[in-house]
DSSP file (Angstrom, degrees, kcal/mol; ACC not computed):
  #  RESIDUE AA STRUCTURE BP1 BP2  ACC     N-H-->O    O-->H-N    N-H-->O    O-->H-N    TCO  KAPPA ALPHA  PHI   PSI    X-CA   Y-CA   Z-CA
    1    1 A X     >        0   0    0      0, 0.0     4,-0.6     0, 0.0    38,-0.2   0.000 360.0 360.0 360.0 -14.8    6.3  144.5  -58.4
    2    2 A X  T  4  +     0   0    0     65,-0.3     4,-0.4     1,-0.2     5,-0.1   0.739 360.0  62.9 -83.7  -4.6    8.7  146.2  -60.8
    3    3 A X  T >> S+     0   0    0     64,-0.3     4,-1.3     1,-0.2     3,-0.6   0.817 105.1  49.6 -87.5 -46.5    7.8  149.6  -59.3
    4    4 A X  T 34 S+     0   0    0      1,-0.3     4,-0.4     2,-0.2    -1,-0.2   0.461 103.3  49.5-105.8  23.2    9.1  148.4  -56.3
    5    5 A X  T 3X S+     0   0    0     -4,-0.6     4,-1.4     2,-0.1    -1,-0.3   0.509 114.5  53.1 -92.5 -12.9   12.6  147.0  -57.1
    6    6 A X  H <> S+     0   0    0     -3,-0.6     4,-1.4    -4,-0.4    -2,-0.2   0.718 107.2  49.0 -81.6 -38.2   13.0  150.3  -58.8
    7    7 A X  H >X S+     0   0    0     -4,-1.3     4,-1.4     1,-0.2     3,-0.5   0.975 106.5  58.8 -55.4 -51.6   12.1  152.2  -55.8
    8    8 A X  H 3> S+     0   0    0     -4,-0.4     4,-2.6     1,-0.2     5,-0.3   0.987 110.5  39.8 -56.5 -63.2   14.4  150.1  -53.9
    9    9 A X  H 3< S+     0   0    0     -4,-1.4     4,-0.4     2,-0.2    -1,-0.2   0.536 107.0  62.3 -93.8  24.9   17.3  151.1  -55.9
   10   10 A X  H XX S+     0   0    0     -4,-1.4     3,-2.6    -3,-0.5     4,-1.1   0.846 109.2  46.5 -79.4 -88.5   16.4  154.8  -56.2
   11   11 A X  H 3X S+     0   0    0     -4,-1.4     4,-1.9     1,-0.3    -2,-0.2   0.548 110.8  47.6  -1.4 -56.3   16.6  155.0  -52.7
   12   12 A X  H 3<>S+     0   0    0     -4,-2.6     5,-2.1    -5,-0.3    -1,-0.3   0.800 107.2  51.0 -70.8 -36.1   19.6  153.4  -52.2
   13   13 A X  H X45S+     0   0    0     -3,-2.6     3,-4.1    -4,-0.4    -1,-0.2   0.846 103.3  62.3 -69.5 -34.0   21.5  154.9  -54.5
   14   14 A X  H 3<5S+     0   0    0     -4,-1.1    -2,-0.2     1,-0.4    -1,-0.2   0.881 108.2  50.8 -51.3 -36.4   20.3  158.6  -53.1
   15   15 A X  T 3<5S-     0   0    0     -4,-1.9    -1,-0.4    -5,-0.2    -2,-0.2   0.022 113.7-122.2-102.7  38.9   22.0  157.4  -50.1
   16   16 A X  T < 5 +     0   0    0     -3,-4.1     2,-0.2     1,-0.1    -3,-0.2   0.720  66.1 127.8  71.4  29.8   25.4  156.3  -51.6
   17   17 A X      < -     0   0    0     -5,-2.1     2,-0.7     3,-0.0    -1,-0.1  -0.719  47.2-134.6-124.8 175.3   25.3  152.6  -50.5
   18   18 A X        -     0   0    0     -2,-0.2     4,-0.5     1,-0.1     5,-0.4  -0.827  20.3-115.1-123.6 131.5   25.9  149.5  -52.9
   19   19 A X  S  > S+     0   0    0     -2,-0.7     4,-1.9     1,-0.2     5,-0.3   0.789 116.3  69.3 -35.5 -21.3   24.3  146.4  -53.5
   20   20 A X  H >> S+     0   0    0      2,-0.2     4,-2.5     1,-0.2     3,-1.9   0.970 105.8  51.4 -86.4 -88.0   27.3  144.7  -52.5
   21   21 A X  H 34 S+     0   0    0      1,-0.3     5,-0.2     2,-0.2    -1,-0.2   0.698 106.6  42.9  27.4-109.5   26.0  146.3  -48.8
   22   22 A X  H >> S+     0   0    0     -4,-0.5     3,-0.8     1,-0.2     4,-0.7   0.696 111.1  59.9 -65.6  -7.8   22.7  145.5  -48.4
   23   23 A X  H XX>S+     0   0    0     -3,-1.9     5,-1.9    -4,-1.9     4,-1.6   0.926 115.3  34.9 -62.8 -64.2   23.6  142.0  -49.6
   24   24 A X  H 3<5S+     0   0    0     -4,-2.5    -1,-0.3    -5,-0.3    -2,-0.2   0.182 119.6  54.7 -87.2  52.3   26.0  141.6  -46.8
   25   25 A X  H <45S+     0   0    0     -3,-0.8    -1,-0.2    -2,-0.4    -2,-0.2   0.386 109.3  39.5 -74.9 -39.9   23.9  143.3  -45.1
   26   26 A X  H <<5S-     0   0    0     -3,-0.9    -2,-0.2    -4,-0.7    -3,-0.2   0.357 109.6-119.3 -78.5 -13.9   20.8  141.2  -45.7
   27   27 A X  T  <5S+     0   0    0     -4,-1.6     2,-0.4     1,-0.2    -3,-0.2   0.693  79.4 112.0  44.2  36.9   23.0  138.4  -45.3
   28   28 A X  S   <S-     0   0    0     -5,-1.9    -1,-0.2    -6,-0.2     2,-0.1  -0.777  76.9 -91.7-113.8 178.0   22.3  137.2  -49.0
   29   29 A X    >>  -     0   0    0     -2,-0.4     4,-2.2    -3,-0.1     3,-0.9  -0.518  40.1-109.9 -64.2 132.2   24.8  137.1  -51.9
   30   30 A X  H >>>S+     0   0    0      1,-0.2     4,-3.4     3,-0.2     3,-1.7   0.996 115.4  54.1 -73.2 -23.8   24.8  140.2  -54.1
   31   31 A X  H 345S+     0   0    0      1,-0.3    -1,-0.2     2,-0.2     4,-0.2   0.825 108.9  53.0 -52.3 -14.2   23.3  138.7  -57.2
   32   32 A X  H <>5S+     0   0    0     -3,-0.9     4,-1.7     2,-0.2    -1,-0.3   0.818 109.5  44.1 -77.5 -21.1   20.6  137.6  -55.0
   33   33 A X  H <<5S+     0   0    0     -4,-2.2     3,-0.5    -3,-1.7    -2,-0.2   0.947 109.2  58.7 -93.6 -17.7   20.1  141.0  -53.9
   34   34 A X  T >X5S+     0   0    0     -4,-3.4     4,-1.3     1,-0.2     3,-0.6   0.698 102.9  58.2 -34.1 -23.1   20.4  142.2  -57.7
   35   35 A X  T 34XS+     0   0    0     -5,-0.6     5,-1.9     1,-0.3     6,-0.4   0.937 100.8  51.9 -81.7 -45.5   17.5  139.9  -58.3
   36   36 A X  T 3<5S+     0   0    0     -4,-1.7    -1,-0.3    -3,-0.5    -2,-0.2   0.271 109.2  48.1 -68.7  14.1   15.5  141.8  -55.9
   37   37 A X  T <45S+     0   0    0     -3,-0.6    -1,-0.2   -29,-0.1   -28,-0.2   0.252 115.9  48.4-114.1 -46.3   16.4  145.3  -57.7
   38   38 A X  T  <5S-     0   0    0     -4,-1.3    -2,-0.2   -32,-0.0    -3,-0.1  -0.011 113.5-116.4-110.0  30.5   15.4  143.5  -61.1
   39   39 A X  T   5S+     0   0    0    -38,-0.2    -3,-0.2     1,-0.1     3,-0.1   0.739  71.5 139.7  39.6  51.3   12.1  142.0  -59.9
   40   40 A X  S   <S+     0   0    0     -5,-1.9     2,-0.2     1,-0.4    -4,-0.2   0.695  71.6  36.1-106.2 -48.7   13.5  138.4  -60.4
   41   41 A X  S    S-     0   0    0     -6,-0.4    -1,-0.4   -40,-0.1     2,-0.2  -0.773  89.8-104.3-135.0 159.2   11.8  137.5  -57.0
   42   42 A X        -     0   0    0     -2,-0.2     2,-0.4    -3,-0.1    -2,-0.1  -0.284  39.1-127.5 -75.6 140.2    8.5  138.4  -55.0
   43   43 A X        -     0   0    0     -2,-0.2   -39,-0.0     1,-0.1    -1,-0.0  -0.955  26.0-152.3 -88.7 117.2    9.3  140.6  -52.4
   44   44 A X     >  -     0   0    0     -2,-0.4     4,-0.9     1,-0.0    -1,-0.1   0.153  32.3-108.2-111.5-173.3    8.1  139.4  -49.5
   45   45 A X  T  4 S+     0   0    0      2,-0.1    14,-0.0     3,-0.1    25,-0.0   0.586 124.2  51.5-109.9  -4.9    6.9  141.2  -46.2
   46   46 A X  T  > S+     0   0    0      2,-0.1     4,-3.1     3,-0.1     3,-0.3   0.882 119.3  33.9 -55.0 -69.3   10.6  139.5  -44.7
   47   47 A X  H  > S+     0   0    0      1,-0.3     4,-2.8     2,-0.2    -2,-0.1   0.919 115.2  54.2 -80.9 -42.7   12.6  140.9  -47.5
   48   48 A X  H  X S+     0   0    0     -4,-0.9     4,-1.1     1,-0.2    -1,-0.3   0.698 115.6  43.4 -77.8  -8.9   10.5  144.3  -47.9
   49   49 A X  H  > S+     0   0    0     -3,-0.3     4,-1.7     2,-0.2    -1,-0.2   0.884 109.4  60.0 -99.2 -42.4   11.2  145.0  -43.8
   50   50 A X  H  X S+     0   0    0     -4,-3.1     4,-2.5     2,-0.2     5,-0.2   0.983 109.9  42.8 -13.3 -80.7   15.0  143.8  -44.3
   51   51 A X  H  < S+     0   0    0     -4,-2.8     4,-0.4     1,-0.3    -2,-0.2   0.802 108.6  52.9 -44.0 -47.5   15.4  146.6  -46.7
   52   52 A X  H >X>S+     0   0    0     -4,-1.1     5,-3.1     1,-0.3     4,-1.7   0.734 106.4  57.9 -49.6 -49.5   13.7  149.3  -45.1
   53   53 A X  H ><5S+     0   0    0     -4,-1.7     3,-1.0     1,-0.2    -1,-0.3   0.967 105.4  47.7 -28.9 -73.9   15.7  148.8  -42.2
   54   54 A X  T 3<5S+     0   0    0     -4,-2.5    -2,-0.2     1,-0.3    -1,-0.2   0.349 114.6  42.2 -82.7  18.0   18.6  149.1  -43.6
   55   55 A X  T <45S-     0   0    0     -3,-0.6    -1,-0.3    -4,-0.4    -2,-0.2   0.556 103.8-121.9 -82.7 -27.3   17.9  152.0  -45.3
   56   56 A X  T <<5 +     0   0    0     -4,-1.7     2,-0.2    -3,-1.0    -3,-0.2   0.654  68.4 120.3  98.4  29.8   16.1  153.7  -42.5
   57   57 A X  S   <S-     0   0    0     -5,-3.1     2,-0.5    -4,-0.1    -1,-0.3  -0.558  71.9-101.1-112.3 163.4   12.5  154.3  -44.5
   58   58 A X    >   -     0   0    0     -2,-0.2     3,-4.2     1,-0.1     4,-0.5  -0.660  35.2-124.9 -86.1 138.1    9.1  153.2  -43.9
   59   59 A X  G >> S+     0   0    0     -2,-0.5     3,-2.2     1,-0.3     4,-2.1   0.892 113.2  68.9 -63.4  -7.1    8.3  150.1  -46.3
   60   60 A X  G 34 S+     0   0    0      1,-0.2    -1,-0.3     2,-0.2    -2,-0.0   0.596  93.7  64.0 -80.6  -2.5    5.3  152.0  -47.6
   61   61 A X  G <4 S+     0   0    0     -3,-4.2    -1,-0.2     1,-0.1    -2,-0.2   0.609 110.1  33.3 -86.4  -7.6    8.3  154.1  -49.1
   62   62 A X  T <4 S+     0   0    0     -3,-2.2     2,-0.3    -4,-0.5    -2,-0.2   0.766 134.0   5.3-118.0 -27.9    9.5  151.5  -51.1
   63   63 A X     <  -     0   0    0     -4,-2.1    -1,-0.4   -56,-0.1     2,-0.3  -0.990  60.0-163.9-164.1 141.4    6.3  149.4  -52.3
   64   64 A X    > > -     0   0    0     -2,-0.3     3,-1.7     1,-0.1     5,-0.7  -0.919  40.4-109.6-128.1 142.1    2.5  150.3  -51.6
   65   65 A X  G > 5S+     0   0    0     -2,-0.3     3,-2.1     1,-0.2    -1,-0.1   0.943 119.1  73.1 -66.8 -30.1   -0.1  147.6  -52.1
   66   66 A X  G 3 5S+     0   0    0     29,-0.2    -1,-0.2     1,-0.2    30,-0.1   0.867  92.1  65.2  -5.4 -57.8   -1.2  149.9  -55.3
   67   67 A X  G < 5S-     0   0    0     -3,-1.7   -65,-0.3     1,-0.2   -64,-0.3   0.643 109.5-117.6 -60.5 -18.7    2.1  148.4  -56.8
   68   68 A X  T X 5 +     0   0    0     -3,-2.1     3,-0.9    -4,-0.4     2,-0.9   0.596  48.3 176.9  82.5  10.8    1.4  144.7  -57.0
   69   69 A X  T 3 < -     0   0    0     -5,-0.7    -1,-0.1     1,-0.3    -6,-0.0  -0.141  69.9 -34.1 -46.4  91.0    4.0  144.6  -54.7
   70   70 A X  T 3  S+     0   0    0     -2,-0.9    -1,-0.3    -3,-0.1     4,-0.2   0.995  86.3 173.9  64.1  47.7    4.1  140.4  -53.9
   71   71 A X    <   +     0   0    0     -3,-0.9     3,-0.5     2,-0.1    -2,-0.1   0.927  16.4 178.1 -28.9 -95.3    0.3  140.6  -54.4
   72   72 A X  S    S-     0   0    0      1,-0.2    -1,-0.1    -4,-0.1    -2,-0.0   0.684  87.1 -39.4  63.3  42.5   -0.7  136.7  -54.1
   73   73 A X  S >> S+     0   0    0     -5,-0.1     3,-2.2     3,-0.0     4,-1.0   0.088 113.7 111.6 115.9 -41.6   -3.8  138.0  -54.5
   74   74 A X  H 3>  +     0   0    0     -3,-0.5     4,-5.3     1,-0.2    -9,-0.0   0.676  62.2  73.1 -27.8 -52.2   -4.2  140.7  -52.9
   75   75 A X  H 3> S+     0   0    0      2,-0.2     4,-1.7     3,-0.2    -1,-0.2   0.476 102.3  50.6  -2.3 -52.5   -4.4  143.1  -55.7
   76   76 A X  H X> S+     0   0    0     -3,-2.2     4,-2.8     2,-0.2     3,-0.8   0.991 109.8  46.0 -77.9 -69.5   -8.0  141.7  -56.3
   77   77 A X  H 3X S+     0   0    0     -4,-1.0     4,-2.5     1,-0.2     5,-0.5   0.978 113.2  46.2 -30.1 -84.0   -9.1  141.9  -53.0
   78   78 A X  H 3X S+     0   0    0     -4,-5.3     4,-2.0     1,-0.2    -1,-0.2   0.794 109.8  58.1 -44.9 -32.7   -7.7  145.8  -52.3
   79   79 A X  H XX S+     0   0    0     -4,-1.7     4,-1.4    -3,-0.8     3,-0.9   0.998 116.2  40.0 -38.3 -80.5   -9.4  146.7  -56.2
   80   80 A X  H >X S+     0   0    0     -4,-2.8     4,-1.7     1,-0.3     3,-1.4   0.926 113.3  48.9 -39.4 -62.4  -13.0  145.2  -54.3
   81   81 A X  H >X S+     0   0    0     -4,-2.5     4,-1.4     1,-0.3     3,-1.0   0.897 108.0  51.1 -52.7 -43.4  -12.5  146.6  -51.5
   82   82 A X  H << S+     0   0    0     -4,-2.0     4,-0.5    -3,-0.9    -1,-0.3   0.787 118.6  42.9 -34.9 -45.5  -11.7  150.1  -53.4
   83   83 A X  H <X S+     0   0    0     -4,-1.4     4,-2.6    -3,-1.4     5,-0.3   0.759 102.7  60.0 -75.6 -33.4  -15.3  149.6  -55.3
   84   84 A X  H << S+     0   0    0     -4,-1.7    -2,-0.2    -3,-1.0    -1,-0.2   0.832 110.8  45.3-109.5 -25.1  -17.3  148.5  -52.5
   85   85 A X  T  X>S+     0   0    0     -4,-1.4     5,-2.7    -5,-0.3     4,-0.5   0.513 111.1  56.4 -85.3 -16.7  -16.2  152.4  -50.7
   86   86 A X  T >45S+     0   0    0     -4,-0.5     3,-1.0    -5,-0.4    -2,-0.3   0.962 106.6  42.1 -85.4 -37.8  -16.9  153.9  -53.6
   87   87 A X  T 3<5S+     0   0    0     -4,-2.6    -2,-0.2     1,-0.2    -3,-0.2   0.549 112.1  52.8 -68.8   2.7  -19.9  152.9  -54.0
   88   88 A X  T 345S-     0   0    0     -5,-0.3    -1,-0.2     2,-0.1    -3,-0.2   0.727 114.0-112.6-109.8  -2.6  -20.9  153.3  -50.6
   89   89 A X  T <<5 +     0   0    0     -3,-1.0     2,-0.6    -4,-0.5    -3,-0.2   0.849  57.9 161.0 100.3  24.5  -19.8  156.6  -50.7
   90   90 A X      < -     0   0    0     -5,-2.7    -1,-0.3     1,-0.0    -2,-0.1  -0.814  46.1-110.6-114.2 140.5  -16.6  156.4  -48.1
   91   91 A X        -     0   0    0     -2,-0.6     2,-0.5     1,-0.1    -1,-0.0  -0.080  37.9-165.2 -51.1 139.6  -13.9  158.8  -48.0
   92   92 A X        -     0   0    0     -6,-0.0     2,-0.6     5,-0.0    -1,-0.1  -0.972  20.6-111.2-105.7 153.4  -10.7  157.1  -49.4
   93   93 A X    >   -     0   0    0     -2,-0.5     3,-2.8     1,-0.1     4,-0.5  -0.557  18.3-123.4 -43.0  97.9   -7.2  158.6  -48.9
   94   94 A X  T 3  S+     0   0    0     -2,-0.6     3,-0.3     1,-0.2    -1,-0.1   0.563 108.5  54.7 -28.7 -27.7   -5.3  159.8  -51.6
   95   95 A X  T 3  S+     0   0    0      1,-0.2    -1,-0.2     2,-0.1   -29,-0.2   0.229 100.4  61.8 -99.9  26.0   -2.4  157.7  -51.1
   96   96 A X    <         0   0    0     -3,-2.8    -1,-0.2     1,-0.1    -2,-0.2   0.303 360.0 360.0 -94.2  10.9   -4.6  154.3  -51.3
   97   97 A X              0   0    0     -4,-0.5    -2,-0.1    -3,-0.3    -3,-0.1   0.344 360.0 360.0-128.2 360.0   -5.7  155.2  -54.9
């Protein structure tokens, strides 16, 4: 998850905007959206579609399930699933790996 609060505020900065922004942008407070920057909170599929917007990216530009972005679990699952096509021998994509 820490890959993608860093991601977030690579981005952001590349485009000149300030937390202070996407907070009232987001409608949240900035220290809340500083928390989401310093991986303080799960990023959510709410919060990760919020941002994107308003930056004007795809969310797979800011957090990929690779990252452990807000797993719950996931993580495990997408690892199996990863094993169970390599061993059957099916093509994966380079940016799932």
């Amino acid at each position: 998850m820490k890959v993608c609060g860093q991601n977030i505020r690579k981005i952001r900065r590349s485009k000149d905007l300030t937390q202070e922004y996407m907070a009232f942008e987001m409608g949240i407070s900035q220290k809340a959206y500083s928390d989401i920057e310093n991986s303080k909170v799960k990023i959510n599929l709410e919060i990760l579609t919020k941002i994107s917007d308003i930056l004007d990216i795809k969310p797979s530009d800011i957090c990929s399930i690779s990252h452990k972005c807000g797993t719950d679990g996931f993580e495990d699952k997408y690892q199996s699933l990863l094993e169970y096509m390599k061993e059957n021998n099916i093509s994966i994509p380079k940016e799932f790996l």
